[in-house]
N, C-alpha and C positions, 0 to 999 in steps of 0.2 A: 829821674829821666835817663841818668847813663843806663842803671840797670836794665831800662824796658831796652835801650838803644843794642845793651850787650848781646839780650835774650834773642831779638831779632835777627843779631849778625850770626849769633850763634846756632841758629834755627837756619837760617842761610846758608851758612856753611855746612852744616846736616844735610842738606836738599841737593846740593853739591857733590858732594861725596856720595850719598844713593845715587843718584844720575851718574855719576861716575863709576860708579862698579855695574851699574846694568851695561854699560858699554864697553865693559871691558870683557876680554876674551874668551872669556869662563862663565859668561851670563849664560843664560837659558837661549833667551829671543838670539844672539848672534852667533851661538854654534851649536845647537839640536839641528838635526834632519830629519824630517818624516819618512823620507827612502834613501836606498844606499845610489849615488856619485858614480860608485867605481865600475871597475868591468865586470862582470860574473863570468866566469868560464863552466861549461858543463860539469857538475859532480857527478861522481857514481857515488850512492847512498850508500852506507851500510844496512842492510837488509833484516828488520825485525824478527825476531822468532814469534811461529802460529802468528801471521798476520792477521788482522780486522779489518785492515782499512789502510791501504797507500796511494799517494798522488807525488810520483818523482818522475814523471815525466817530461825531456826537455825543459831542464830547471836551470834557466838563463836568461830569467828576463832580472830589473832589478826590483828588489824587494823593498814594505815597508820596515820602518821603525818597530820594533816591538823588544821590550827592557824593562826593565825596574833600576831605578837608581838608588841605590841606599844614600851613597853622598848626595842627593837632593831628596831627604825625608822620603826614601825610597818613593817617588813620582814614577809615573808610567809614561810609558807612549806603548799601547798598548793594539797590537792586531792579531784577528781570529778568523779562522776559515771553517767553511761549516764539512761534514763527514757523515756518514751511515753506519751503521753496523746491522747483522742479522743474526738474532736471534740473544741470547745473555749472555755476555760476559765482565770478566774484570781487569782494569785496563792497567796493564805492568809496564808496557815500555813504548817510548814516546823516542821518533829520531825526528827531526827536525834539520835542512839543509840552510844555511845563513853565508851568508859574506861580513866584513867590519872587522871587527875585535875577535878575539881567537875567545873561545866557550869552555876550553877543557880544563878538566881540574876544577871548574865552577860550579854552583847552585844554578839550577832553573823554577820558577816556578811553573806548572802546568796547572792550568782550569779547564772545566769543562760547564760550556751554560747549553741550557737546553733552549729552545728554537720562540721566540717571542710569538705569540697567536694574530700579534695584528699586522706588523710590519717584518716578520721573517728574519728579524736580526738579534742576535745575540738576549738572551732572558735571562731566568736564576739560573744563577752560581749553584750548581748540581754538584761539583767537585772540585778542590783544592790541594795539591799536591806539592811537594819540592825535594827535588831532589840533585843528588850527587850527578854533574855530565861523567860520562865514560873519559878515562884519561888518552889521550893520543887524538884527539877528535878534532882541534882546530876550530872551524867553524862552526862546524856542524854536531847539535846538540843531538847528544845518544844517552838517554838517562831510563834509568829503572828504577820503576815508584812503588811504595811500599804495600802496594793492590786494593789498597781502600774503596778504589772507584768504582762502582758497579754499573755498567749498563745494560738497558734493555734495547729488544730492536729499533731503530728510527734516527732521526737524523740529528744532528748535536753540532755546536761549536767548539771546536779546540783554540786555545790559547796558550803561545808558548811563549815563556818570558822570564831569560837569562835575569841573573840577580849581578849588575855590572855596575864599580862606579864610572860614574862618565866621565870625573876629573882628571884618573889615572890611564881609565881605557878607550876612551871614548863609546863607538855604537856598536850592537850587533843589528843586523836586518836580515827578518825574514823572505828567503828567494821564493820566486813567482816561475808559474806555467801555464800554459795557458789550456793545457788539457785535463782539467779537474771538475770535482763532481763538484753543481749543486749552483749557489748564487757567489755573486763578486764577492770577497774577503771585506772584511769589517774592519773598524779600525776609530780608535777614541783616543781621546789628549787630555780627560778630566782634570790636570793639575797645569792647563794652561803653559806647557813646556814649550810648547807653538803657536799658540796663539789660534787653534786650529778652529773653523768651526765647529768641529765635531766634539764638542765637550764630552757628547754621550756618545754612543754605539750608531754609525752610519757608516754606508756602503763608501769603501776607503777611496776609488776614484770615481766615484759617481758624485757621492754627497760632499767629500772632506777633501778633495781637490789631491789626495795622495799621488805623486809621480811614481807608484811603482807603473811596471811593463807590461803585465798581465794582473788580471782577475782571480787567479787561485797561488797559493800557497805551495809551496813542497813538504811533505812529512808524512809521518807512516807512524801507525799505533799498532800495539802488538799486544797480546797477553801470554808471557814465561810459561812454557810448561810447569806442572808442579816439582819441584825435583827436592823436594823435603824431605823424601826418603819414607821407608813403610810401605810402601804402594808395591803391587805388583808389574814388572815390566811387560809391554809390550810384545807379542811378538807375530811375526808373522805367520800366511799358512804354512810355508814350509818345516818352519820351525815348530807349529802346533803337530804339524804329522809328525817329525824327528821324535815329539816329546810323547805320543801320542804310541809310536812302535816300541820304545824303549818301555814304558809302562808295560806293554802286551805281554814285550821279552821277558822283564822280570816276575811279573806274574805267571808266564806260563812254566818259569823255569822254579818256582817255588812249589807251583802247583807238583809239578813233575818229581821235587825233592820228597812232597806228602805222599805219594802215590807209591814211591820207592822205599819209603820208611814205613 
């Protein structure tokens, strides 16, 4: 009889102590945010090379949630906004404006899903990427991926998502505008960080009750020129004539050495 009595107390006390750490300060439910609290002040972006696609206009409303946690079994809170491109390319560099926890010197993950046929939200995972943020960047993710990603023309989802722990750094959040292409930004919580309804992919304040300020996202996609070397440079017309009379000169002045010999 003591043993069942001990098991009990002891299984009580267990139940005790979970309930007590969900309520402590570092639980999930009492300090995750879906959107950034604080002020946003205007950024000037850093401006991608060979642009595809930017939306940095008036980027001062607040942003949602969007991270990877490693100290929580890397869990997501995870937001996407949708983009165009025209005609093929391969996508090298991703700048992304944020407020929260400083990005640089970080990992980001970047995805890209292509466009659901029924409901317009987020589909397959076309592209997975991660890379190095640029160092000196602060909030705002500047990173250059190793060109895997290929697209064709048409419309796509980006996803941008810092690799941050939350214990030491807390959030980053993606800033909003409200002059951007295309439908409201997306936005899912599948590891239940919030309790959110949006376990999957829904439109972030229409369907998932998200408080960001506006409908689109800030960020800019680029493709690197090649600069691998081997290639011939550019140049312009001026420069084709310059290259084009020197040719003439030397040739006629050869011609004129055969002619004299």
């Amino acid at each position: 009889m003591g043993s069942v009595r001990a098991a009990i107390a002891g299984r009580f006390v267990l139940a005790l102590a979970i309930g007590a750490l969900v309520l402590l300060p570092g639980s999930a439910s009492a300090q995750f945010q879906s959107h950034f609290t604080g002020s946003v002040g205007f950024q000037d972006a850093a401006q991608v090379t060979d642009p595809l696609f930017e939306q940095y206009d008036d980027c001062t409303g607040l942003g949602p949630a969007s991270q990877q946690f490693p100290d929580y079994g890397d869990a997501v809170l995870q937001s996407a906004d949708d983009f165009n491109v025209s005609g093929t390319h391969t996508l090298n560099q991703v700048i992304a404006l944020g407020s929260g926890t400083d990005v640089a010197n970080g990992t980001v993950t970047i995805e890209v899903y292509d466009i659901d046929g029924t409901g317009g939200l987020p589909g397959t995972l076309l592209c997975s990427e991660v890379g190095l943020v640029s160092t000196g960047t602060g909030t705002e993710v500047n990173v250059t991926l190793d060109g895997s990603c290929e697209l064709g023309s048409g419309a796509y989802w980006m996803s941008v998502l810092p690799v941050i722990d939350f214990g030491s750094f807390g959030q980053w959040f993606w800033d909003s505008n409200g002059n951007g292409f295309g439908q409201e930004f997306a936005f899912r919580d599948p590891d239940g960080l919030l309790g959110n309804p949006c376990v999957d992919w829904g439109f972030a304040i229409t369907d998932c009750g998200n408080g960001a300020t506006f409908p689109n996202l800030c960020f800019g996609i680029g493709e690197l020129p090649d600069t691998g070397g081997g290639g011939v440079p550019a140049v312009g017309t001026t420069g084709a004539i310059v290259m084009l009379l020197v040719v003439m000169a030397i040739s006629f002045f050869y011609l004129r050495r055969r002619q004299t010999a």
